[in-house]
FIKOLZA-1660 file (N, C-alpha, C; in steps of 0.1 Angstrom, whole numbers, plus 5000, padded with zeros to 4 digits):
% residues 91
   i   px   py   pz ch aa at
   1 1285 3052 6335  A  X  N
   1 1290 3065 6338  A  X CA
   1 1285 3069 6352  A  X  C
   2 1296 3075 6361  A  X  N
   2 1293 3081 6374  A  X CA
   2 1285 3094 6374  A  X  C
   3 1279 3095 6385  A  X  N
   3 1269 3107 6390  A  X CA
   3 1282 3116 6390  A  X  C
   4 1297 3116 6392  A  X  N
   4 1309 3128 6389  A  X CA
   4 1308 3132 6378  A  X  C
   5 1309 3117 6370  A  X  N
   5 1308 3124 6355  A  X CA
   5 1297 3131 6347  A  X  C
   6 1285 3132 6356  A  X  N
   6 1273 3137 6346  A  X CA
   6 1271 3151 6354  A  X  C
   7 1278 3152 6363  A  X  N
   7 1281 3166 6374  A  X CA
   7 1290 3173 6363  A  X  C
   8 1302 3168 6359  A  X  N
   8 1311 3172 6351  A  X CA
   8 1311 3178 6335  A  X  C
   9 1299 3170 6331  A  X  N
   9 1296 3172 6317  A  X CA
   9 1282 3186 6319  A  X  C
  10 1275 3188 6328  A  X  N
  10 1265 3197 6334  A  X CA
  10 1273 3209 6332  A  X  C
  11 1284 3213 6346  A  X  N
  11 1295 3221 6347  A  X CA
  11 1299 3225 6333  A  X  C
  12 1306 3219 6321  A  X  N
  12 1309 3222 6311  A  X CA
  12 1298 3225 6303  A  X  C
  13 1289 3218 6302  A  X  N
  13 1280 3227 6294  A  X CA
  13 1272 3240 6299  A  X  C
  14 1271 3244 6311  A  X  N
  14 1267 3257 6318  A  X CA
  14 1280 3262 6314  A  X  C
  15 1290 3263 6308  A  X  N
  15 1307 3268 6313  A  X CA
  15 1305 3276 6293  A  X  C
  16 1299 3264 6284  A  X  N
  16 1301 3266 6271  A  X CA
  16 1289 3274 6269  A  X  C
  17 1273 3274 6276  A  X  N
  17 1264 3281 6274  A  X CA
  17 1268 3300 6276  A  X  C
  18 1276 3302 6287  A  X  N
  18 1279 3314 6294  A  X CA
  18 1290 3322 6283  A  X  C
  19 1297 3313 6280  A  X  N
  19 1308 3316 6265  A  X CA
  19 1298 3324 6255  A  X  C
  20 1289 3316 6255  A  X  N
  20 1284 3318 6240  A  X CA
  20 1273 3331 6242  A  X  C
  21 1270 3330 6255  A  X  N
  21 1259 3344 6258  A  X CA
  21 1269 3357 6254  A  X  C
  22 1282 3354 6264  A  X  N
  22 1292 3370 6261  A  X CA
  22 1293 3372 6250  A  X  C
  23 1299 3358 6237  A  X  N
  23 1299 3365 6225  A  X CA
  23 1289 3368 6217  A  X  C
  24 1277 3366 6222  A  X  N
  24 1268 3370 6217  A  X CA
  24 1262 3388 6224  A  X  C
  25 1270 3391 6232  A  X  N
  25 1265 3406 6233  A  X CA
  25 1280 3409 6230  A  X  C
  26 1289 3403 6233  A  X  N
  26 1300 3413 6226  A  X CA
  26 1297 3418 6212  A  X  C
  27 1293 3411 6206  A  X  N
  27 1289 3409 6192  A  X CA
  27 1277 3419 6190  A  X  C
  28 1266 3419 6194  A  X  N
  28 1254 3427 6196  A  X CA
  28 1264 3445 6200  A  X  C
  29 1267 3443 6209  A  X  N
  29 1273 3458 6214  A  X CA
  29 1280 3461 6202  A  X  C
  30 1289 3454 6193  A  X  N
  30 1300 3458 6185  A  X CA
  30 1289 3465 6174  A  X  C
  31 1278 3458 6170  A  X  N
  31 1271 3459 6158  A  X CA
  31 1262 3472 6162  A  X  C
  32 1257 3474 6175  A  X  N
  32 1247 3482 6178  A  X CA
  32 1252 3491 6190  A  X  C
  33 1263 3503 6191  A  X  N
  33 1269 3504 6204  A  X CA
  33 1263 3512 6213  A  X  C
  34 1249 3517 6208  A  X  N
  34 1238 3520 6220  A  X CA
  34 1228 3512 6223  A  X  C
  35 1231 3502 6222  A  X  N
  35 1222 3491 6228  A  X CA
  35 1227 3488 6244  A  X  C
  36 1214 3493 6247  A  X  N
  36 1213 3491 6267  A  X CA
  36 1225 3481 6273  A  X  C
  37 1235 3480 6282  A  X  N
  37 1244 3474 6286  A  X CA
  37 1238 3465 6295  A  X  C
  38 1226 3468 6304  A  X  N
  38 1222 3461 6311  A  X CA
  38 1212 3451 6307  A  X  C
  39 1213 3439 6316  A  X  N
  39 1205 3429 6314  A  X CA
  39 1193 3425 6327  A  X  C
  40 1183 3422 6326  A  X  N
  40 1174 3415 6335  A  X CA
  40 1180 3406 6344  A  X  C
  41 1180 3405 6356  A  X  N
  41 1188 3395 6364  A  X CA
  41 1180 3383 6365  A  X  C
  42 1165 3389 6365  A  X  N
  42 1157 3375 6365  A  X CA
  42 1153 3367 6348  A  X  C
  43 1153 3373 6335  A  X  N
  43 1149 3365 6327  A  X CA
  43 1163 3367 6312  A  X  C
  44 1170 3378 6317  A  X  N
  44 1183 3379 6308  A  X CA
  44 1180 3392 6298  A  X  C
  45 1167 3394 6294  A  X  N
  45 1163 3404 6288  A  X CA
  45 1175 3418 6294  A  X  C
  46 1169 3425 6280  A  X  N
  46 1176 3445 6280  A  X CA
  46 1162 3447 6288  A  X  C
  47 1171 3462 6297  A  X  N
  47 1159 3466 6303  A  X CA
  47 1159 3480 6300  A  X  C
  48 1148 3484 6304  A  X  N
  48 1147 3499 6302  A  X CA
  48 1145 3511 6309  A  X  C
  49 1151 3523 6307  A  X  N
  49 1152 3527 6316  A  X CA
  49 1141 3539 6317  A  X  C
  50 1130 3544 6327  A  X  N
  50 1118 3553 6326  A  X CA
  50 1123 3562 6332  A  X  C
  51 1118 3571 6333  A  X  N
  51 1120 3586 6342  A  X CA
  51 1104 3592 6344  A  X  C
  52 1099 3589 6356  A  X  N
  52 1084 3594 6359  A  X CA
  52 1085 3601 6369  A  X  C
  53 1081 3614 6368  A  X  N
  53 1080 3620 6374  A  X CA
  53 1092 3624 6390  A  X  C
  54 1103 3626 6381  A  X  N
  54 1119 3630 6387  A  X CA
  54 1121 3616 6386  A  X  C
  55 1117 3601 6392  A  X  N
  55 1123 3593 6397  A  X CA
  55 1124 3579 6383  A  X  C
  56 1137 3577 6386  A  X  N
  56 1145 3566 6376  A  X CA
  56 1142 3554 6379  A  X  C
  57 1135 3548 6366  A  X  N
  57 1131 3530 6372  A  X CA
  57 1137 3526 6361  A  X  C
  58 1145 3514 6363  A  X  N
  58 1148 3505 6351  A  X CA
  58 1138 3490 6352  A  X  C
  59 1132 3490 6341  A  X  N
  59 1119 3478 6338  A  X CA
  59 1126 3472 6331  A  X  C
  60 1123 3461 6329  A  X  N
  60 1122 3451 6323  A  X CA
  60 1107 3446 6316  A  X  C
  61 1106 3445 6302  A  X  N
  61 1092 3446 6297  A  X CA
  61 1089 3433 6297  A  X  C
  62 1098 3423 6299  A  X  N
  62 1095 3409 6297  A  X CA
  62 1090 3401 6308  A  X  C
  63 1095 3404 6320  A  X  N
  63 1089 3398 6332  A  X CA
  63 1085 3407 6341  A  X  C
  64 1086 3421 6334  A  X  N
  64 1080 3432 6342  A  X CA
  64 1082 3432 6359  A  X  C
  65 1095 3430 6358  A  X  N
  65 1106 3433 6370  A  X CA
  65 1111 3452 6370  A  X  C
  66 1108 3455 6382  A  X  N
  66 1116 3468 6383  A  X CA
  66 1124 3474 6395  A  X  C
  67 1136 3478 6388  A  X  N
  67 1145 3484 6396  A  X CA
  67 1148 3496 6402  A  X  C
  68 1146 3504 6416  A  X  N
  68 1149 3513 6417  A  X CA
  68 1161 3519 6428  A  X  C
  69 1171 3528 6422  A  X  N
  69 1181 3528 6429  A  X CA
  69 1172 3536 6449  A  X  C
  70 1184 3539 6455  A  X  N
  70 1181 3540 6469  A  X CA
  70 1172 3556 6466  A  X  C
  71 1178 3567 6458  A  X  N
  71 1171 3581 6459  A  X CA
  71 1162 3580 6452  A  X  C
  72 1162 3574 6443  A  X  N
  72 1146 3574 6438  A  X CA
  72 1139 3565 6449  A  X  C
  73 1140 3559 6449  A  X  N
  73 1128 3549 6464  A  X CA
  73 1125 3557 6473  A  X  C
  74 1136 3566 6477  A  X  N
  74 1133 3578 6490  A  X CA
  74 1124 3584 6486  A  X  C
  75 1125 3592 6469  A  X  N
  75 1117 3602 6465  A  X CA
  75 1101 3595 6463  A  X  C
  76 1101 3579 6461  A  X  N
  76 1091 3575 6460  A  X CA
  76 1081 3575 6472  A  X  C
  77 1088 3569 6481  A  X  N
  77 1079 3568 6496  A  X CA
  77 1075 3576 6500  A  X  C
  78 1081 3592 6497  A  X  N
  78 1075 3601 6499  A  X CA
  78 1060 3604 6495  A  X  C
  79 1058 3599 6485  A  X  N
  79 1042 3601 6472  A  X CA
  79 1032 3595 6486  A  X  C
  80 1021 3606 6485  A  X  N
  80 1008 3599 6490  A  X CA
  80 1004 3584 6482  A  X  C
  81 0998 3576 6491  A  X  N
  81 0994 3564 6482  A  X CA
  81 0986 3564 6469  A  X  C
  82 0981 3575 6469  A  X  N
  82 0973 3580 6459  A  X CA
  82 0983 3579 6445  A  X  C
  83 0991 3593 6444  A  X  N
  83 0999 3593 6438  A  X CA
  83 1009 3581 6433  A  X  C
  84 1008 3575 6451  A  X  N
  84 1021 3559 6442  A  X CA
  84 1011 3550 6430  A  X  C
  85 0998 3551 6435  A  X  N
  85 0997 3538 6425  A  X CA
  85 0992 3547 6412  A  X  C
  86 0990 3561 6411  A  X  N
  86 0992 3569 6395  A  X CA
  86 1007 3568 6389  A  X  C
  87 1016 3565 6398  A  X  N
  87 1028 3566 6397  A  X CA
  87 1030 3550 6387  A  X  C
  88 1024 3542 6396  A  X  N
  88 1028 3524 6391  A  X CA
  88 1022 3522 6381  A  X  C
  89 1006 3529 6381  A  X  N
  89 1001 3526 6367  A  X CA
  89 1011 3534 6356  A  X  C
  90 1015 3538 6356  A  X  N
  90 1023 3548 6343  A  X CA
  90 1036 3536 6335  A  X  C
  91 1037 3523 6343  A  X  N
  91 1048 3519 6343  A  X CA
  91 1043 3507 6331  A  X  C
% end
């Protein structure tokens, strides 16, 4: 068997893995339809969303990844350093 064909069978199984992830939240969403839409980009996990003190972070509890859109980051950099890391410990 060629190095094409083990490229090819790779491809198809990443192709059948990704199938099976959607119907598995299609399926999750149908059963539970407030279940968070979003997923972790780095480990696939639901993330969640905090609200500290005005500003919106979406965590992730699993690899404790966080997201923050552009106006909360502005509102953040604002905080004395003080305040940022009372802010980060809260998270």
């Amino acid at each position: 068997m060629g190095q094409d064909k083990f490229i090819e069978l790779d491809v198809r199984k990443l192709k059948d893995i990704e199938a099976e992830r959607k119907s598995l939240l299609e399926t999750a969403m149908q059963e539970s339809p407030d279940l968070h839409f979003m997923c972790c980009p780095r480990c696939s996990r639901s993330l969640d969303e905090k609200i500290i003190s005005d500003i919106k972070i979406v965590l992730c509890e699993q690899c404790r990844g966080i997201w923050i859109d552009k106006k909360s980051l502005s509102r953040m950099l604002r905080f004395s350093e003080d305040m940022t890391e009372s802010f980060l410990d809260q998270l």
